[in-house]
Each structure stands twice: as structure tokens, then as C-alpha cells.
N, C-alpha and C positions, 0 to 999 in steps of 0.2 A: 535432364537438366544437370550441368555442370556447374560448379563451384571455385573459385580461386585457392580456397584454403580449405579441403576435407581431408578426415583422415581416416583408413578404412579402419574398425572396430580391433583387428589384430595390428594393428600397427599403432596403435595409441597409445601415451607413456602410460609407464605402472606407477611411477611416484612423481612427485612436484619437480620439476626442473627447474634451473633457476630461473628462466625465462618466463614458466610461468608461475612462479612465486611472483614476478615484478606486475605479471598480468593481472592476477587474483590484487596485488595492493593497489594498483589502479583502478580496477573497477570495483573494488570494494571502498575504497575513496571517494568516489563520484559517487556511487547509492548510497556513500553516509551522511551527504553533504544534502541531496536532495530529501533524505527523510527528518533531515534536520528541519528543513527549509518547511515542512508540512506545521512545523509546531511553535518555530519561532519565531513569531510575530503574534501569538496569542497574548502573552502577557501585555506584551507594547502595545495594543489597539488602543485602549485611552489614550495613554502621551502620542501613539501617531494622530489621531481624532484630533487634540487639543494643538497640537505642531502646527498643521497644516488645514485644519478650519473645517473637517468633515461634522457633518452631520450625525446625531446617534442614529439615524435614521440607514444614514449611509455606509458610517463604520464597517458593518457586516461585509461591506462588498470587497477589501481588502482580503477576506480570506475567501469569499467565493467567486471572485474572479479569477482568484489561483485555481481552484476545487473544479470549476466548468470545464478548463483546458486542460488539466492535468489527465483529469480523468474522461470528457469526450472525444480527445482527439489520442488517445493512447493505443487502441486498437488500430486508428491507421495507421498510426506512424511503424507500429510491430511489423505488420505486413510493409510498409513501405522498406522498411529495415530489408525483412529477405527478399523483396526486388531489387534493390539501388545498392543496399550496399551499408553493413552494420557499420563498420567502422567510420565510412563516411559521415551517417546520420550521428553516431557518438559525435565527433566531433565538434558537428555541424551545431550539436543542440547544445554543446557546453561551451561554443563563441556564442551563442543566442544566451544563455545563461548568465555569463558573465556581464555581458552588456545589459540585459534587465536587471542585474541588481546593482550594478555602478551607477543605473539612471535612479532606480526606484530611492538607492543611498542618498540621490542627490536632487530626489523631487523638493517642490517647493509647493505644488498644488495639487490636488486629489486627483485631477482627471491623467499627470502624468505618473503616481505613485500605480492608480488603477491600469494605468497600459503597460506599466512596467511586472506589474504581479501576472497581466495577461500573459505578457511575453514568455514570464518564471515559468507558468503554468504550462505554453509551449514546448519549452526547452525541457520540461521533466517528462511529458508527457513523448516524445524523441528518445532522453537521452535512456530512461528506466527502461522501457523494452526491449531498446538497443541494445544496452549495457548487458541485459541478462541473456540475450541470445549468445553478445561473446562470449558470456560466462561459460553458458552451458553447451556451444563450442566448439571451443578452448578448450574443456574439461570434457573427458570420453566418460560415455554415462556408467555409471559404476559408484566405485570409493567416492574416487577422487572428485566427483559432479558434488555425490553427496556432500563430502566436507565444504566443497564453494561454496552452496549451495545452502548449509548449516552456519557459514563466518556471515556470507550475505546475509541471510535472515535475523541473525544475532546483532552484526552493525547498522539493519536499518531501522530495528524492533528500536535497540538502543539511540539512534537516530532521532526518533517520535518523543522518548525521553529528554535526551541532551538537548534539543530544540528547546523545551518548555523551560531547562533550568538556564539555558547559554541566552535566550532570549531574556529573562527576568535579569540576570547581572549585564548582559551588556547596557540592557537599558537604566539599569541603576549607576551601573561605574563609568559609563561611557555616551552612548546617545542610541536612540532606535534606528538610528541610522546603522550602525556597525550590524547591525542584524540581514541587511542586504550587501553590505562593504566584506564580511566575512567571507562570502561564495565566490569574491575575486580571485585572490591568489589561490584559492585550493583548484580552482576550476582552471588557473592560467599553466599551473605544476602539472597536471594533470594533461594538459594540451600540450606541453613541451616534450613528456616521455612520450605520448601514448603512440604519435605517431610512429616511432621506430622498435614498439615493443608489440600493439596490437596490428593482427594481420587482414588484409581485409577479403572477407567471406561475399559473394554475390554472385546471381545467375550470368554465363556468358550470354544469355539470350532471355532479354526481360520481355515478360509476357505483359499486357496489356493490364494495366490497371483495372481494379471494377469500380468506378466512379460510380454510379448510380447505387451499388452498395458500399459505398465508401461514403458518401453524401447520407443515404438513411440513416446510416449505422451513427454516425456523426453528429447527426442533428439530434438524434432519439435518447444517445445518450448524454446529450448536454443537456436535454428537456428532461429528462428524468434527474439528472444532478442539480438543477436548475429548481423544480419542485421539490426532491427531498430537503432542497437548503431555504425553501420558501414555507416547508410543512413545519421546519425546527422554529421558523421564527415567528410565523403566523397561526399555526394551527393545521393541523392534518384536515381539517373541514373549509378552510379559504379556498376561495376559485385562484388566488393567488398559486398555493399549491396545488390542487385537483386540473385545474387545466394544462399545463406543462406535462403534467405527471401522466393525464389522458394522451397528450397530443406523442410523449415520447414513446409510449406503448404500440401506440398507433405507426410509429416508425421502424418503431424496432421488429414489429407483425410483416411491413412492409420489407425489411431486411430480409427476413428471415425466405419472403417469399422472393425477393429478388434472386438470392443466394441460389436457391433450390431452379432457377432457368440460366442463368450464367454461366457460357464455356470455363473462365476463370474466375473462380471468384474470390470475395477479399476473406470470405472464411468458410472454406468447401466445409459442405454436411457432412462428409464422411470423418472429416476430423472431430465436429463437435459431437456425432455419435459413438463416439470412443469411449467408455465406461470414467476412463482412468482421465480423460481431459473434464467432459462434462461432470460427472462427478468429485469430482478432485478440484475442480473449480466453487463445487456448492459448499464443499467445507472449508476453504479456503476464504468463501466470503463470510460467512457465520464467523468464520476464525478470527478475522478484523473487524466484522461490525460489533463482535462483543467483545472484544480486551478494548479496542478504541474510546466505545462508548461506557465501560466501567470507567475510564480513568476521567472522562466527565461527570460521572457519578460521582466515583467520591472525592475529585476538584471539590462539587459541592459540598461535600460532607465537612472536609476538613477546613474549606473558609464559611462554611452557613450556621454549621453547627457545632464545631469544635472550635471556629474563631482565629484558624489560620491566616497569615500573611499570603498571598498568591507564591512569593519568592519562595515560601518557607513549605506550602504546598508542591511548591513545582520539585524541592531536595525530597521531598518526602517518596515519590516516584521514582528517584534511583534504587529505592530495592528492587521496584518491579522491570526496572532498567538492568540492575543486576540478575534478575533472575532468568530474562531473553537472555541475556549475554549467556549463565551456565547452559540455558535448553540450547542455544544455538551451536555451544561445542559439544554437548552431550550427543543432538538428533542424529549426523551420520554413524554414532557407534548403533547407539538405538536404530536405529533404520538396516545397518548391517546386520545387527543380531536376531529383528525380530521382523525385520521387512515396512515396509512405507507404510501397506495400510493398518498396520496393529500398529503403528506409531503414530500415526494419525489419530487411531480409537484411544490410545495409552493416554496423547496427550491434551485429547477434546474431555478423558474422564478426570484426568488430572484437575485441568480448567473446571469443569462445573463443580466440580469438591471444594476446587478454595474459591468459587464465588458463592457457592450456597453456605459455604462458613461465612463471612461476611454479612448476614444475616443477625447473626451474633453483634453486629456495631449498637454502642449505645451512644447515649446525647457527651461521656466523657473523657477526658482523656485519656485515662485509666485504661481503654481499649484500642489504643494502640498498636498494641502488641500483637494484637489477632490481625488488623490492618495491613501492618508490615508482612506478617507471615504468611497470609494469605495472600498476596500481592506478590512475594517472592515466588510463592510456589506454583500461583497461576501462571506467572511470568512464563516460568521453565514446561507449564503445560502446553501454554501457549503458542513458545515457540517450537515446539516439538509439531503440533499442529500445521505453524506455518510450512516449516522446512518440509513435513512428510507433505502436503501440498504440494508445494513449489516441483518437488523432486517428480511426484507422480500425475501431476499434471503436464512435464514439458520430458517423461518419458515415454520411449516407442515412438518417437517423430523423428525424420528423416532431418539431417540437417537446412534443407533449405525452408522446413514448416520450422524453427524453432523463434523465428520473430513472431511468425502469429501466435505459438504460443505460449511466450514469455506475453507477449501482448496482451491477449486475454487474461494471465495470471494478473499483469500489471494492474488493467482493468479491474477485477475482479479485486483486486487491494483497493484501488482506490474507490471503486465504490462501496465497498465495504466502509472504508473510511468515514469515508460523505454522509451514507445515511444512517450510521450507527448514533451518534450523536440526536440525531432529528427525532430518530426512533423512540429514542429511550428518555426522551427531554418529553416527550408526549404522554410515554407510560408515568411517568415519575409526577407530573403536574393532574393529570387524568385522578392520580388515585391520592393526592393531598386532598384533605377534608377541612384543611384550615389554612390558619397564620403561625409560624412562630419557629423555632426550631425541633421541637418534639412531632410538628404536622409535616415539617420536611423529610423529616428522617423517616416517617412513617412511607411518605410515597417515594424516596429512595430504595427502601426494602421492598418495595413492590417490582420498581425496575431493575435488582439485582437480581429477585426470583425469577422473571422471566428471560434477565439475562442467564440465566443458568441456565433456564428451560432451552433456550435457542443453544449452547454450546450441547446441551445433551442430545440435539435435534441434529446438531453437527456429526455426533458420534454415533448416530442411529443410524445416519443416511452410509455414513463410511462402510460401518458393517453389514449394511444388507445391501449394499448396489456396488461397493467396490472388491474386486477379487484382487487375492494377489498375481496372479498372472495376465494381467490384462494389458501392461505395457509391454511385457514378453511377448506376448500374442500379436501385438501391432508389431512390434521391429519384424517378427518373423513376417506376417502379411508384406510389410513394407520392405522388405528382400527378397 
């Protein structure tokens, strides 16, 4: 299978051209605007609630109607990416993008705010795996992947941050509106360069889609996003969440066997038997279900028990906002100098060190300072984590596999996402023994220890199942 735009491994630039400097600000643009979009509208859920007449009942579905399509339909779209055409799909999902948040800016009633976040949820779940296939490209795997690869993970870390504080001020100086108004111009800027700057990559001869694993894969994993956002709100023990949660299992069983009879299929075995994909994927989602789910921990902390404004919680987060930012330019030297997977283990030990400091938080404000500095320094473990993920999960593939797996990395963020929050909201209420703020903070420390316990679960699996030669070992197979 041939390609419109490959480039063989000795022929691939040694440093940034300008060309693609303008490439890397484009789709580094477009993944900061959609990690935005993941966080800003959390503040605003009351004022949207009371605007437009929702329900407490209903409020939730605001963010999990984004959460269901972002993250169940992002493995097709990856694979739809390397058949049809990455550039195409880029596009395609950031006119889809545009138009849900000019409608969503301009609903007036719940049922068209809710088809507008559907559509959002579309459009990210398209443009994200899109996006990183031309990343990684664009970029010949080496340095220069690494450093994309290290800005991306640093502007979309940062992203998840900037969301929670751009959402609390637009909606205080401006309207909750501006919160979907915002993704127009950068999404229409974006549309104007991209076509004459990015190239478009796709099979001369497109092989037949696998519907039938396209459909399992699909459905399973919106029943699984679907229960983990039913288990955060109901209880891990509700048939509300247990049956979803069964039924997505039961699809995802059904995938797995489709896959394995399929001449083509939407995600051949021999890719997810690759140490460096399947592995490199397990600490990549430890890696966001536990930084995601700490930052709704100590949300709690600092409005339950220290007495925080939400606005004034959400500023508090730019250190940890600052500290992705340093890990994300720091990881490709790290990753040059000591390799993907000791930087992965460097920055999963980092992370469990300042979350088992945190430990340390008392009921005052006085401990602040442990707060920030540990938040800083997880940050930079964090993102050191993500990037040696990203990097070694979507190395050793041939360029026409890099939609499927940007895709599954995609996937594998976003359900990280989703059920980090659910997780730890169950650990945290399970092990409060009372009322008040002294019984909160008790079952907070409970759900930071085991968040610890899962990031050191992250760094276990790295070192005893990932080798450093294991993406080397596939490019040579796959030449």
C-alpha cells in the first residue's frame, strides 16, 4: 500500500523547516483548543443549569455527552484517518467543531446545548487522532517526533488547566456563552492555513472497512464511558452503572473476537501484540486517570476544606499547569538521553513522590506550600510520563498504522480521563467515616494513597514488560 505523502527514514529532515514550524503551530493549536474544551465548561455547569432551565438531575449530561463521543468513537475515526485521508478528517472535524460551538454559544434550550456538545464530542474525537497521526507524520521518528510530541503533550496537559481557569473568568466577565464562542475563530484560523501548509497522507487503494468491528468496538466503548460516568454519579454498586459497564465488556470480548477472523481489520492483533503499543498504552492510561483524578481531589480540598472560591481553586492549578508545561520541554532531552522507557519509569517515580507527599495536607492554609510544590513537581513527572507514552506507543509503525495508533493512544487519554474522576470520587466517599471537614479530608488521603499506589502500578508494569528495543525491533520486522 502506497501513500500520497511518505518519506523514506534517510530522506527525512534533520531539523524544523519552516514549513514545518508552521505545521507543528497548527496542530499544536487545534490539540490546545480541544484540551481546553475537555475542562471549560466545568466551572459554568450552574449558570448553564440556571440560563437554560436544566435539571440538577440533568446538568451532568452537559459533560457526558461530550465524554461518550469523544472518547467512543475516537478509535474509528483513527483508523478512518489512515483509510480516507488524515488531512481530510482534520478538517472535516474542525468545520464539525466550529458549528457545534456557534450553536451550543447560541442554544436556548437543553435539548440543542446537549446536541451541540454531542457534535463537540464528534469533532474532537475526528480531529485528536487525526491531528496526531500528522504529527507523528510530519515528524520522522527520532528528535524531532520527540520534541512534537513533548510541545503537544505540554499544550494539551496545559490545555486541561487553562480550560478550568478561561472557563471561571469568561463566565464571570463575560457570559457561559463565550466558553463555546471561543473555538470559533481559532478553529476558522486554523481552517484557513491548514489547507496549504498540511499534506494529505492516504492509501491509493482503500481496503474495506471492518464494520462489524467498527460497530463492537463502538458501542462497547461508549457503554463502558457511559457506566464509568453512571458509577461517579450513582455508585459503583447501581444497575445504572453495572449494566452498561457488563454489556460494554461483553462487546468489547465480541471485538476482540471479531478482529482475530477479519481479512482487514479496524485493529489487526499483531499491532496490539507489540510490547511497546499494548504496554505503553497501560501506563499511558494510569498516567491520566491519576493526574486527572488528583486535580478533582484536591478541587475538593481547597473548596471543602480550605474554603476556596472555585475561580480562586481553578488559579491555584496553574502551577500544576506550569509544571506539564516544564516536563513537556524537558521529556524529548530526557527521552534522548536516557530513552522512552527509563523516562517513562523516571517520570511515573517522580509522580508517585509528590502524590504521596500530599499526604502531608492538613485542614490549614498554612500548607499550601507543600500543595503548590507538589503539584509543580507531579506536573513535570507527569508529563514526562505522558510524552515517554505517546512517543513509544506510536513508535515501530509503518506510516499507514499511525491513525490506529494515535487512536488508541487518543482513546486510551480519553478514557483515562473519564473514569479517573469516578474512580477516585468512590475511593474518597467509601473511606469518609463522617461529616465535616476533618472526615473529608480523612477520605481524600485515602484516595491520594491509592492514587499513588496506581502511578507506582504504572511504573512497575514499564519496567518489567517494556524493553528498550521493542520499537526498534518492529520498524526492522516492518522493513
Amino acid at each position: 500500500m502506497s501513500v500520497t505523502d511518505t518519506s523514506a527514514p534517510g530522506t527525512a529532515p534533520a531539523a524544523l523547516t519552516p514549513r514545518l514550524r508552521l505545521v507543528l503551530v497548527l496542530l499544536l493549536a487545534a490539540q490546545f483548543m480541544l484540551a481546553v474544551d475537555f475542562s471549560i465548561l466545568n466551572v459554568a455547569l450552574p449558570v448553564i443549569g440556571t440560563g437554560l432551565g436544566f435539571s440538577l438531575g440533568h446538568l451532568q449530561w452537559i459533560a457526558t455527552a461530550f465524554a461518550l463521543c469523544a472518547a467512543g468513537f475516537t478509535l474509528l475515526f483513527g483508523r478512518i484517518a489512515d483509510l480516507f485521508g488524515r488531512r481530510r478528517l482534520f478538517l472535516g472535524g474542525l468545520v464539525v467543531l466550529a458549528a457545534a460551538s456557534l450553536v451550543g454559544g447560541l442554544a436556548q434550550s437543553p435539548e440543542v446545548l446537549i446536541a451541540a456538545r454531542v457534535f463537540q464530542g464528534l469533532a474532537t474525537a475526528a480531529v485528536t487522532p487525526a491531528g496526531l497521526s500528522l504529527l507523528t507524520t510530519s515528524f520522522p521518528e527520532g528528535p524531532l517526533r520527540e520534541k512534537a510530541l513533548g510541545l503537544n503533550g505540554a499544550l494539551m496537559s496545559a490545555g486541561f488547566t487553562t480550560g478550568a481557569v478561561l472557563g471561571g473568568l469568561l463566565t464571570d466577565l463575560l457570559s457561559w456563552r463565550w466558553a463555546f464562542f471561543i473555538n470559533v475563530p481559532v478553529a476558522l484560523a486554523v481552517l484557513l492555513v491548514a489547507p496549504t501548509v498540511l499534506k494529505e497522507s492516504r492509501p491509493e487503494e482503500r481496503p474495506r472497512l471492518d464494520a462489524p468491528g467498527a460497530v463492537s468496538v463502538t458501542l462497547g466503548l461508549l457503554a463502558v464511558v457511559l457506566g464509568l460516568t453512571r458509577a461517579g454519579e450513582r455508585g459503583w454498586g447501581s444497575p445504572d452503572a453495572l449494566v452498561p459497564l457488563a454489556a460494554g465488556a461483553v462487546l468489547l470480548v465480541v471485538f476482540v473476537a471479531v478482529e482475530r477472523r477479519v481479512s482487514a481489520p479496524l485493529v489487526p492483533v499483531s499491532v496490539l501484540g507489540r510490547r511497546s503499543v499494548a504496554w505503553g498504552n497501560v501506563a499511558g492510561l494510569i498516567a491520566f486517570l491519576t493526574e486527572t483524578s488528583l486535580v478533582f481531589l484536591l478541587t475538593l480540598y481547597l473548596q471543602e476544606v480550605l474554603g476556596f472560591s472555585p475561580l480562586a481553586a481553578g488559579l491555584t492549578f496553574g502551577v500544576l499547569g506550569a509544571g506539564t508545561v516544564v516536563g513537556g520541554f524537558l521529556a524529548p532531552r530526557v527521552i534522548g538521553a536516557i530513552g522512552r522507557r527509563r523516562t517513562l519509569i523516571a517520570g511515573g517515580l517522580l509522580q508517585t513522590v509528590s502524590t504521596a507527599a500530599l499526604l502531608g495536607l492538613g485542614e490549614g492554609r498554612s500548607w499550601m506550600w507543600l500543595l503548590l510544590a507538589a503539584t509543580f513537581a507531579g506536573g513535570v513527572g507527569n508529563m514526562l510520563a505522558i510524552v515517554g507514552f505517546m512517543v513509544t506507543a506510536t513508535s515501530g509503525l509503518a506510516d499507514r498504522e499511525q491513525g490506529l495508533a494515535t487512536g488508541l493512544a487518543t482513546m486510551t487519554q480519553q478514557i483515562g480521563i473519564t473514569m479517573g474522576t469516578p474512580v477516585m470520587s468512590a475511593v474518597a466517599t467509601v473511606a469518609m467515616t463522617g461529616t465535616g471537614a476533618a472526615a473529608l479530608l480523612a477520605g481524600l488521603k485515602v484516595a491520594i494513597a491509592v492514587n499513588a499506589a496506581l502511578a507506582l502500578l504504572g511504573v512497575l508494569t514499564s519496567a518489567l514488560f517494556l524493553r528498550d528495543g521493542d520499537a526498534r525491533g518492529a520498524v526492522t520486522r516492518e522493513a
